[in-house]
C-alpha positions as CSV (number, residue, x, y, z in Angstrom):
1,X,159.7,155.1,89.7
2,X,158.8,151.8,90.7
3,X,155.3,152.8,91.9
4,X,154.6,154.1,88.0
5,X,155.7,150.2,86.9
6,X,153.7,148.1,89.7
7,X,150.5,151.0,88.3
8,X,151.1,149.7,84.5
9,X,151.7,146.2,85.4
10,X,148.3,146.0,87.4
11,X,146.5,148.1,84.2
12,X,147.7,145.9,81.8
13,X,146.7,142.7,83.7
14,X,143.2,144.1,84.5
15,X,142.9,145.0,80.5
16,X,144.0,141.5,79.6
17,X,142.1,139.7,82.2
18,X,138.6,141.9,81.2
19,X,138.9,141.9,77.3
20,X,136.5,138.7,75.8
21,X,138.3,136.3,74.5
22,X,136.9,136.4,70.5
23,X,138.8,132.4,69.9
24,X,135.4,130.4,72.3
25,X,132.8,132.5,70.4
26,X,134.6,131.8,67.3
27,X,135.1,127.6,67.9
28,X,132.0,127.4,68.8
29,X,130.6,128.9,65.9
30,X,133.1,127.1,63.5
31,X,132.0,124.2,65.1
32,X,127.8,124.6,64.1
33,X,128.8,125.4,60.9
34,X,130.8,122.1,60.8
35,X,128.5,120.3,62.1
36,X,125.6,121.5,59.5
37,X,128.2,120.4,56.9
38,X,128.3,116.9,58.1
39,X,131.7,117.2,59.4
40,X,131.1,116.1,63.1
41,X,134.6,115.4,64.0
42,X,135.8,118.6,63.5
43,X,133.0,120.0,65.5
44,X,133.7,117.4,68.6
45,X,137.3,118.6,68.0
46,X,136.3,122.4,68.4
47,X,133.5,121.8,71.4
48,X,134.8,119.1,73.6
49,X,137.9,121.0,75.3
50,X,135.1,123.9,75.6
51,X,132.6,121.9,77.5
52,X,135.1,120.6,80.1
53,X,134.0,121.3,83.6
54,X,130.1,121.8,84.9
55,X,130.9,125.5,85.4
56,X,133.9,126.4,83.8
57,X,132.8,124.7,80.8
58,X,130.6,126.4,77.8
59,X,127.4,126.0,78.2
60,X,126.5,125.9,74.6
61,X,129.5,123.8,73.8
62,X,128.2,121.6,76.8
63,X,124.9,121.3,75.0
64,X,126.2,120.5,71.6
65,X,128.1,117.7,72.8
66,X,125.4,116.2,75.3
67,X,123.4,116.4,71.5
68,X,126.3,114.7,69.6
69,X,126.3,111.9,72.1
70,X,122.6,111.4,72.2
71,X,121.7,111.2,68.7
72,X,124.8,109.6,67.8
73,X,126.7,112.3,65.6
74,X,130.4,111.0,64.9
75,X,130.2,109.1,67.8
76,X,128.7,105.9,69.6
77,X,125.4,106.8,71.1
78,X,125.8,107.2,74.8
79,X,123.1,108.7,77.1
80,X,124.7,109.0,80.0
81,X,127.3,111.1,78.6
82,X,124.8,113.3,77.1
83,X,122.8,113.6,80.7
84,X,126.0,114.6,82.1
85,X,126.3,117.1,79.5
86,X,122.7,118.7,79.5
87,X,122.9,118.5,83.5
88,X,126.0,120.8,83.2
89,X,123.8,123.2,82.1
90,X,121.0,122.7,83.9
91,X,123.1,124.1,87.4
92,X,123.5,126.9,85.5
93,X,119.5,127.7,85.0
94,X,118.3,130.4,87.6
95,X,115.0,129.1,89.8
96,X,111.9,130.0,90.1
97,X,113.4,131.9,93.8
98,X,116.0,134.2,92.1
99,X,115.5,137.7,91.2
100,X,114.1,139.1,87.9
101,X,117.6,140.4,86.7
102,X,118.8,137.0,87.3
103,X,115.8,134.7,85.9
104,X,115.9,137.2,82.3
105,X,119.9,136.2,82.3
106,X,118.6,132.6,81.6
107,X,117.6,133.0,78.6
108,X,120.9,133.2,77.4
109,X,121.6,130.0,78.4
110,X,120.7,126.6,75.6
111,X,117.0,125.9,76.9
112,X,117.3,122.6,74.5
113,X,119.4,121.2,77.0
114,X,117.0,121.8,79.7
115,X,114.4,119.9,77.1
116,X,116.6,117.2,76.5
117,X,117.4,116.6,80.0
118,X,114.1,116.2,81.0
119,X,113.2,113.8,78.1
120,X,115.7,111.4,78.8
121,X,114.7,111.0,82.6
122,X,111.4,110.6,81.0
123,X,112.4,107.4,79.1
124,X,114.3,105.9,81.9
125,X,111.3,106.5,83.9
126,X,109.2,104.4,81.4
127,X,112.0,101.6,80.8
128,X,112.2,100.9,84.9
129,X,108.6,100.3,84.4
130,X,108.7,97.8,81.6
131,X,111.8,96.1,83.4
132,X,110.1,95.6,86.9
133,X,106.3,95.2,85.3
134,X,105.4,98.4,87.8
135,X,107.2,100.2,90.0
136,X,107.9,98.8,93.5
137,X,110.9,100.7,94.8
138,X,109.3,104.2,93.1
139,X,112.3,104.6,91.0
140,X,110.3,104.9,88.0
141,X,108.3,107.6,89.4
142,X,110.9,109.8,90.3
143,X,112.2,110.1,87.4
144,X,108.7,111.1,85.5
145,X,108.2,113.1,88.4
146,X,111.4,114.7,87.5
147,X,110.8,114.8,83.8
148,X,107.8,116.9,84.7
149,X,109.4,119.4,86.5
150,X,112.5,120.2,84.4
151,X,109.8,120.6,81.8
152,X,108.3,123.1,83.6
153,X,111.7,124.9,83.6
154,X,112.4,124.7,80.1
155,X,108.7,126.1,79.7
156,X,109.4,128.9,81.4
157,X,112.1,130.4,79.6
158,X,110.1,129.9,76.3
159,X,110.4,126.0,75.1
160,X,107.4,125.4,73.5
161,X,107.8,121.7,72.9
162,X,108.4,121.2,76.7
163,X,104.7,123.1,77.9
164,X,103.6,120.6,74.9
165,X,104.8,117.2,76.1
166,X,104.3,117.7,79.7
167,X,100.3,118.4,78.8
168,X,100.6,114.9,76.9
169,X,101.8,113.3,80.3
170,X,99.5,115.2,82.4
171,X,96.2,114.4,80.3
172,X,97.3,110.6,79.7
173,X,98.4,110.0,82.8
174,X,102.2,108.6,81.3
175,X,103.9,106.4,84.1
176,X,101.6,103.7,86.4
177,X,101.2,106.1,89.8
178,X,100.1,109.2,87.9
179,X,96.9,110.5,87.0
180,X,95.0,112.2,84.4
181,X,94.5,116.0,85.0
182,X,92.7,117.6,82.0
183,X,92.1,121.0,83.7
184,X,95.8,121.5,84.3
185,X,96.5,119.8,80.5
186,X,94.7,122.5,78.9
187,X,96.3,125.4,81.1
188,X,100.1,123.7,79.5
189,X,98.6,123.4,76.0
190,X,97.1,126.7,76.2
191,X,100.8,128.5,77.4
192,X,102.6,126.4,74.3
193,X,99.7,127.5,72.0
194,X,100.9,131.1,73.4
195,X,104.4,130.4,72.3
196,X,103.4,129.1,68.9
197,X,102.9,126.0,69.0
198,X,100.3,124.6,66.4
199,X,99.7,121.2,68.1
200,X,99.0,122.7,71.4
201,X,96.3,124.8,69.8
202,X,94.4,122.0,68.5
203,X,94.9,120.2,71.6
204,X,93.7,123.1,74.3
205,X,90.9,123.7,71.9
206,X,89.2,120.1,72.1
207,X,89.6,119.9,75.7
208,X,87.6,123.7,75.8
209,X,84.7,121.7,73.6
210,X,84.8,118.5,76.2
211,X,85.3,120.1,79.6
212,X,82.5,121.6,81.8
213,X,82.2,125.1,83.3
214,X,83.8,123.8,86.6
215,X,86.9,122.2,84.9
216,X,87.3,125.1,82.5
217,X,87.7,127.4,85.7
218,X,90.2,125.4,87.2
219,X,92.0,125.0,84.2
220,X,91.9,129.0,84.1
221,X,93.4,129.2,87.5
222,X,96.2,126.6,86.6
223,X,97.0,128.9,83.7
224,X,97.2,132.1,85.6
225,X,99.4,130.4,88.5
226,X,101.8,129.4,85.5
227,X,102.2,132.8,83.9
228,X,103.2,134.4,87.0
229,X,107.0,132.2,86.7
230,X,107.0,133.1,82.9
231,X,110.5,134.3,81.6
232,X,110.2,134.2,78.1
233,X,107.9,136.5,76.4
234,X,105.5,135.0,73.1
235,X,108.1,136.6,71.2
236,X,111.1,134.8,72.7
237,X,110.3,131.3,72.1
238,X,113.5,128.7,71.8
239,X,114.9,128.0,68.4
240,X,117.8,125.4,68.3
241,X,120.4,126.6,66.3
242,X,121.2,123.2,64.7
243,X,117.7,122.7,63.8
244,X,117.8,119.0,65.1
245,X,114.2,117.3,65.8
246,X,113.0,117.2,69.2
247,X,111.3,114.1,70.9
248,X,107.3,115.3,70.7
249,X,104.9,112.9,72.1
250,X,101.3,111.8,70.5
251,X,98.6,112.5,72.2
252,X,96.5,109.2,72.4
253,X,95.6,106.8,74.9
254,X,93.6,106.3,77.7
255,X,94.3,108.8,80.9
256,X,93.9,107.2,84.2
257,X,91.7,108.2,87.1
258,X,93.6,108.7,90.4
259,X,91.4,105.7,92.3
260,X,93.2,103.5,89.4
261,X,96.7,105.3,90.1
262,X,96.5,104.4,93.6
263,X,95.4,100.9,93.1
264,X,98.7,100.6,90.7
265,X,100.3,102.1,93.8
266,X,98.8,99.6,96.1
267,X,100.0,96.5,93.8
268,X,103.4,98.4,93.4
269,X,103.9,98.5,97.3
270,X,102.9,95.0,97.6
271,X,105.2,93.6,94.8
272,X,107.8,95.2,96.8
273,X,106.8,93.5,100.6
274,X,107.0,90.2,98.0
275,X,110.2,91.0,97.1
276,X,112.0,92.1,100.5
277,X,110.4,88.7,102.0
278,X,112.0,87.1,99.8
279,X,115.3,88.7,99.6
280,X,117.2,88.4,102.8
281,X,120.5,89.8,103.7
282,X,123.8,90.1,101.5
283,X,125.2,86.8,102.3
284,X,128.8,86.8,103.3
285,X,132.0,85.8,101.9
286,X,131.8,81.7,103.9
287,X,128.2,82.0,102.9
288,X,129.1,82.7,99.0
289,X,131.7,79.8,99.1
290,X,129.8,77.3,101.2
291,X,126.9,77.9,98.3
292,X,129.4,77.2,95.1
293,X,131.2,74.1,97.0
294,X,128.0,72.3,99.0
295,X,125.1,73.7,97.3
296,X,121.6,73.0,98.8
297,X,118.4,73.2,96.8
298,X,117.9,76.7,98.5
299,X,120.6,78.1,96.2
300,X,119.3,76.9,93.2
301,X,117.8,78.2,90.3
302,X,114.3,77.3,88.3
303,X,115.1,73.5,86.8
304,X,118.2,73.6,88.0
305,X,119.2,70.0,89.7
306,X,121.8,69.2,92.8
307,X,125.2,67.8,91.3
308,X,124.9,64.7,93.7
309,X,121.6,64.5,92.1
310,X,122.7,64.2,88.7
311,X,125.5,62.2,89.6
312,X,123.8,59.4,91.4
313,X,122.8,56.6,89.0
314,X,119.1,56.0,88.0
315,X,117.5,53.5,89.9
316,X,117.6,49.9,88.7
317,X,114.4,48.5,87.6
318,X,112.2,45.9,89.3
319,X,113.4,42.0,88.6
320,X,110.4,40.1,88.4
321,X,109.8,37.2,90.9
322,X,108.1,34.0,90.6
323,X,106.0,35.0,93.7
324,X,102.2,35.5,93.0
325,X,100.4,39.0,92.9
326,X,98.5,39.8,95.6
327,X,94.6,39.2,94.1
328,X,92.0,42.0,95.3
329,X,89.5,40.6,97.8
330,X,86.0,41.3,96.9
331,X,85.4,42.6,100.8
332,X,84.0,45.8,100.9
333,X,85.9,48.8,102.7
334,X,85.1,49.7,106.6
335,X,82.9,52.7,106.4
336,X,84.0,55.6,108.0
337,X,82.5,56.4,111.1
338,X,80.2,59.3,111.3
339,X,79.1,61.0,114.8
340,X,76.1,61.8,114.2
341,X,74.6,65.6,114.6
342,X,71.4,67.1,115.6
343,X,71.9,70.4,114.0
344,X,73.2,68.7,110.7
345,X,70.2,66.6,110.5
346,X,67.8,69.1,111.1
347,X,69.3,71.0,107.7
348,X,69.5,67.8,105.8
349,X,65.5,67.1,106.2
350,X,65.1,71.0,105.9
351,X,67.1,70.7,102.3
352,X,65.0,67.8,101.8
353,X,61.8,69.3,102.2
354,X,62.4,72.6,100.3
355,X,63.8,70.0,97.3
356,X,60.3,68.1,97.6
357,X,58.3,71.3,97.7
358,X,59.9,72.8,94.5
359,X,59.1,69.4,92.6
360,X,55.9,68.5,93.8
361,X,53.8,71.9,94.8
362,X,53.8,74.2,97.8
363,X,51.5,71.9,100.3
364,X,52.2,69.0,98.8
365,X,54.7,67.9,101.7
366,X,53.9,67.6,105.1
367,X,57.1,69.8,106.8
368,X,59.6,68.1,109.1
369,X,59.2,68.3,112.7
370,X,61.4,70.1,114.9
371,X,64.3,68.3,116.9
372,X,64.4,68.8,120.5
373,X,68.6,69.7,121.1
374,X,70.0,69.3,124.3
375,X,73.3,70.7,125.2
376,X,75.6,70.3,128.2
377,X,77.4,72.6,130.1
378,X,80.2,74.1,128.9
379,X,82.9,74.6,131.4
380,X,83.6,78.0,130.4
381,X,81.3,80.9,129.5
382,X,77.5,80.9,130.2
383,X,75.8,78.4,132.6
384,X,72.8,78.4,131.0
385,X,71.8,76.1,128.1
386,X,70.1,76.9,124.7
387,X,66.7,75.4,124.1
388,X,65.6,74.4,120.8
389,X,61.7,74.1,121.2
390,X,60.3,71.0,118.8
391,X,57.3,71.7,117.6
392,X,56.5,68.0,117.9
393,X,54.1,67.8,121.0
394,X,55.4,63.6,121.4
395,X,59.2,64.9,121.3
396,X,58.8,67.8,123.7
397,X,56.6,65.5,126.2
398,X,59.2,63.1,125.5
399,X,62.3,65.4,125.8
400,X,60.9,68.1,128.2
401,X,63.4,71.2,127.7
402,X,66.0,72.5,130.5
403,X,65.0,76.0,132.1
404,X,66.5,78.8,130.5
405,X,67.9,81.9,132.4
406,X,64.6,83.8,131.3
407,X,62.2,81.4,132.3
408,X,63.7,81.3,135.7
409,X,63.3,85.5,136.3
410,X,59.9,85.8,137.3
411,X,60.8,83.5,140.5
412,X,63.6,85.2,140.9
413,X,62.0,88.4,140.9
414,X,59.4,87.2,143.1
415,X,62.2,86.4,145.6
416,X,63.8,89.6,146.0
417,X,60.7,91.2,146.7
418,X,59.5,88.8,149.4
419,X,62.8,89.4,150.9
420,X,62.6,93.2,151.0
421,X,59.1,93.0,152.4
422,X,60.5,90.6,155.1
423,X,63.3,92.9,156.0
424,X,61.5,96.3,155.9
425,X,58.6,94.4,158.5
426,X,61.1,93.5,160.6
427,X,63.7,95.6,160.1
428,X,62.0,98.9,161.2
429,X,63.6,101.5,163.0
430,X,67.1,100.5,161.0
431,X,68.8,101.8,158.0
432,X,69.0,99.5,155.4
433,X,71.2,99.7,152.2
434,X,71.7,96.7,149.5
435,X,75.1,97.3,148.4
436,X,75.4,100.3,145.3
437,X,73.2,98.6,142.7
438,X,70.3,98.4,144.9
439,X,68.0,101.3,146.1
440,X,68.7,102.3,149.5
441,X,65.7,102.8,151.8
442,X,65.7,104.4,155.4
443,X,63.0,104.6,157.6
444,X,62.9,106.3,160.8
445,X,60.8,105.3,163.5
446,X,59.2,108.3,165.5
């Protein structure tokens, strides 16, 4: 007996438990059609206790109200709300690594929140720019970088408007660190041209008239390696079901080359070394009070002046006294003194001659003579010393020139081989070596 009542207690709770609850599909829909009406409140009041929780939430009602926050329906527009929304459903979005069955079971999900996601990382990305004129810390390009690939995601399961923008951004190069890739451009517009997009045809068609054979193959083999992580079908593109506009970007402007990318790179990494010089350590607690009671001119800003500075009084003018100025003396100044140079005034008569020649003719100056420069010594380095040879016959008789280490070879030459002779004459019978640089001679005496 009790074994029969446990078996129709478990039934029952198994029926209850698997039987769809008709009341979610119903708010929800209640709520669109409020929403198309204008009434926005009611709709909030139907969708927000739905889209509670990332995945015990709705995701359609999670999508609808990431939408109501963003464009500001009934509500104050907040963004970050409506990221948090959209990235709800995002977690839910099989990848590109999960199996067929579970990739096709994605399409039930609200791809416009995928979109929409990937749009607003793509403003942020361009606002960090214009805040920190580049992007030395790289935030800027993570979040483009990330705007492209959710872009790719929404693409895939049939969002025509995302394959569309991301072309824009890849052709243009939008954000500072990126680069213009046309082949891959016309592979995106090509796919959203696929999915019925109008724009996208255009757009793949004028990049087929101005690309060459070699870039029209590449953009080919982009194209194919995209279609192999198609979900969506041409048949199954994304409508939204509130028919609210989407964000599509214009496709003007001036791509940039990757050489220019990586100088924007370059500057962007040097900004930042700039800015960590500059910025040293979070200052401590003493640090932060020393600074407010004794400030230095360290802890100032820009214009900003010391308060003992503006305290002290301004300083009192000069009285004038009956004493007489001081009259200028008509003495003129001590020249400075000048050590004169031999190399100096050899290019001061050589300016001077090549001066004369211009104005008066080639031959029309006799050229300067050579100066004879004698140098000592130096204590360090070479023992030799460097002869200038004048070509003045009076100045070189005059000033005869030091031997140089090449004029002194010969003789030294001639040495080492008198010595050798002397030491193979009398040396015979021995074996003589010269250490490992010199050729070793033995001679045997039989």
């Amino acid at each position: 007996m009790w074994q029969l009542s446990y078996r129709f207690l478990i039934i029952g709770v198994l029926l209850a438990l698997s039987t769809p609850a008709p009341s979610i599909a119903n708010d929800i829909g209640d709520g669109a059609a409020a929403y198309k009406e204008g009434d926005f409140q009611a709709a909030i009041a139907l969708w927000e206790p739905l889209a509670e929780g990332e995945l015990a939430g709705d995701p359609w009602a999670q999508y609808y109200m990431g939408m109501v926050y963003q464009l500001g329906r009934g509500v104050p527009k907040d963004r970050a709300k409506a990221k948090r929304y959209y990235f709800h459903v995002l977690a839910r979005l099989p990848t590109i690594l999960d199996d067929d069955e579970a990739r096709r079971a994605g399409l039930d999900l609200p791809i416009g929140a995928i979109f929409r996601y990937a749009m607003i990382h793509y403003r942020e990305g361009l606002e960090l720019e214009e805040e920190q004129d580049g992007d030395p810390r790289g935030m800027a390009s993570k979040n483009l970088n990330e705007a492209r690939i959710t872009l790719d995601r929404a693409g895939f399961y049939g969002h025509a408007e995302a394959f569309y923008n991301r072309a824009v951004m890849t052709e243009f190069a939008h954000g500072r660190r990126f680069f213009s890739n046309r082949p891959l451009a016309m592979a995106l517009y090509t796919i959203a041209a696929e999915l019925g997009h109008t724009d996208a045809e255009i757009q793949a068609r004028r990049l087929s008239r101005i690309l060459d054979n070699k870039a029209r193959e590449e953009a080919q083999e982009q194209l194919a390696d995209y279609r192999k992580y198609m979900v969506a079908t041409k048949t199954e593109r994304w409508q939204d079901p509130l028919d609210e506009p989407v964000e599509l970007l214009k496709p003007v402007g001036k791509g940039r080359t990757e050489a220019q990318a990586k100088a924007q790179a370059f500057r962007d990494n040097a900004k930042l070394d700039e800015i960590a010089k500059g910025r040293d350590e979070e200052p401590s607690e003493d640090e932060l009070a020393r600074r407010r009671e004794e400030p230095t001119a360290d802890d100032l800003e820009d214009g900003e002046e010391l308060e003992t500075a503006r305290r002290q009084p301004a300083e009192p003018a000069e009285e004038p006294t009956d004493e007489p100025a001081e009259e200028p003396t008509d003495e003129p100044a001590e020249p400075k003194i000048q050590i004169p140079n031999a190399l100096d005034e050899l290019r001061r008569q050589r300016a001077a001659y090549r001066k004369a020649e211009k104005e008066k003719g080639p031959g029309a100056v006799e050229a300067p003579k050579g100066l004879c420069v004698e140098r000592a010594p130096r204590s360090k380095g070479s023992i030799f010393t460097k002869v200038i040879k004048p070509k003045d016959p009076d100045l070189a008789r005059a000033h005869p020139p030091t031997p140089g280490l090449m004029q002194l070879m010969p003789f030294a030459a001639t040495a080492m081989l008198v010595t050798l002779s002397v030491e193979i004459a009398c040396g015979a019978g021995r074996n003589i070596a010269y250490g490992p640089w010199a050729p070793r001679i033995i001679i045997n005496q039989e």
